[in-house]
N, C-alpha and C positions, 0 to 999 in steps of 0.2 A: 636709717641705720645709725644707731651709736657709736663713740671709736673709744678708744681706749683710755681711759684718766691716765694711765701714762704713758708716756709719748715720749722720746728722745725730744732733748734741747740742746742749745747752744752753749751754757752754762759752764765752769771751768770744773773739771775732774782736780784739780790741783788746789783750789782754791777751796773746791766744797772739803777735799781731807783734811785741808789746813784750817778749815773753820768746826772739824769735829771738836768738840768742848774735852772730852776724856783724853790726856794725852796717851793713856794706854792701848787705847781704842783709837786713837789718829793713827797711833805708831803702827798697829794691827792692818791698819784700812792701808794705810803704805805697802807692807808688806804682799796683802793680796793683790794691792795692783799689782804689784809687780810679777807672783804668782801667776793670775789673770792675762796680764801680757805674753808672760813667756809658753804658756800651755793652751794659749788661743793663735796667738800672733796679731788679735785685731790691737786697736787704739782704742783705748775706753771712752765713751762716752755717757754725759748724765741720763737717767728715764727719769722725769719726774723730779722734785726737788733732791730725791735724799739717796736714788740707785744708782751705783754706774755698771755699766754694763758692758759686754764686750760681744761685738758681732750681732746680726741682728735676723730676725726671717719674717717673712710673708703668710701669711696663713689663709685657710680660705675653708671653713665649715660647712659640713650640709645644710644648717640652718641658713646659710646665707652670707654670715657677719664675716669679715676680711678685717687683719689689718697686719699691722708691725709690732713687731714687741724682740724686748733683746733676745740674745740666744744664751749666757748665761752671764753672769754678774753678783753685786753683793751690795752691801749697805749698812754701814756701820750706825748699827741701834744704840738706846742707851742700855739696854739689856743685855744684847749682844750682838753678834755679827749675823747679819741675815744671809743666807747666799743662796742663792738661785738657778737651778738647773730645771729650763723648761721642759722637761719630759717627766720630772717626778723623780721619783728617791725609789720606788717601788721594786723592781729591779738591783735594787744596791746593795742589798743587805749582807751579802760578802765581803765588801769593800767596808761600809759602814762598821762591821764588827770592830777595824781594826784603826777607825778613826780616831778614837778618844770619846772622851763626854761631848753627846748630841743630843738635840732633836727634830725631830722632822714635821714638816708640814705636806700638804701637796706636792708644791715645789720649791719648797726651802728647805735651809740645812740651817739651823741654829745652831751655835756654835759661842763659847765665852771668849776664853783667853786663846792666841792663838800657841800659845806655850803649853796646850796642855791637849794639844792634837798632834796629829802625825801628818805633818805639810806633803808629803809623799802619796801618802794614800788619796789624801784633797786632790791633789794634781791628780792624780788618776781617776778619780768624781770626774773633773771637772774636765778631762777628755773624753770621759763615758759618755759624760751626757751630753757633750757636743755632737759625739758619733752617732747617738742616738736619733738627736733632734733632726741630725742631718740625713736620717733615713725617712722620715716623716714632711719635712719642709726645707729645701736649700737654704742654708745658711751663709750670710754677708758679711762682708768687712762693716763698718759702723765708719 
């Protein structure tokens, strides 16, 4: 069985913002943690060189494949901010309308500046989809 390319590490949450290159996008990745903290309550941790994450779940497939991966988080790209809500965005599009300039993946929210979104409605994402994920897999501190 394979596991997952990303994996929670030991790595500094403090250290990887303070090494973003874009200070507009360090100052951004700041601000979400703090965001992240307050509308999770976990302690963020790295997945992977470049995500942090907050809280984490166990999963287990009919195919078989089991593992860990976060429960939501983000990741300051040079394009823009990635962010992560493992349930999907499909269900959102109420909330979404009222975001600002986005786009969505699966289970990401691209996002530019964070000035030119509505940090309110985000928080409210970003308790969605914890409620969500935590109907499908209990969700952990990190």
């Amino acid at each position: 069985m394979s596991s997952n390319v990303t994996a929670m590490t030991d790595a500094s949450v403090e250290a990887f913002i303070d090494s973003v290159t874009h200070a507009g996008r360090r100052e951004d990745a700041r601000v979400l943690d703090q965001l992240f903290r307050d509308e999770t309550g976990f302690q963020p941790r790295m997945w992977g060189p470049s995500i942090i994450g907050y809280g984490q779940y166990h999963y287990v497939y009919a195919s078989g494949r089991e593992g860990d991966f976060l429960a939501t988080g983000f990741s300051p790209r040079k394009a823009n901010m990635s962010i992560y809500i493992m349930p999907g965005y499909q269900d959102y599009s109420e909330l979404l309308k009222d975001l600002g300039p986005h786009k969505t993946g699966a289970s990401c929210l691209y996002v530019g500046r964070l000035s030119k979104i509505d940090l309110d409605v985000l928080r409210r994402i970003v308790r969605a989809g914890l409620t969500d994920l935590g109907k499908r897999w209990p969700v952990q501190p990190t």
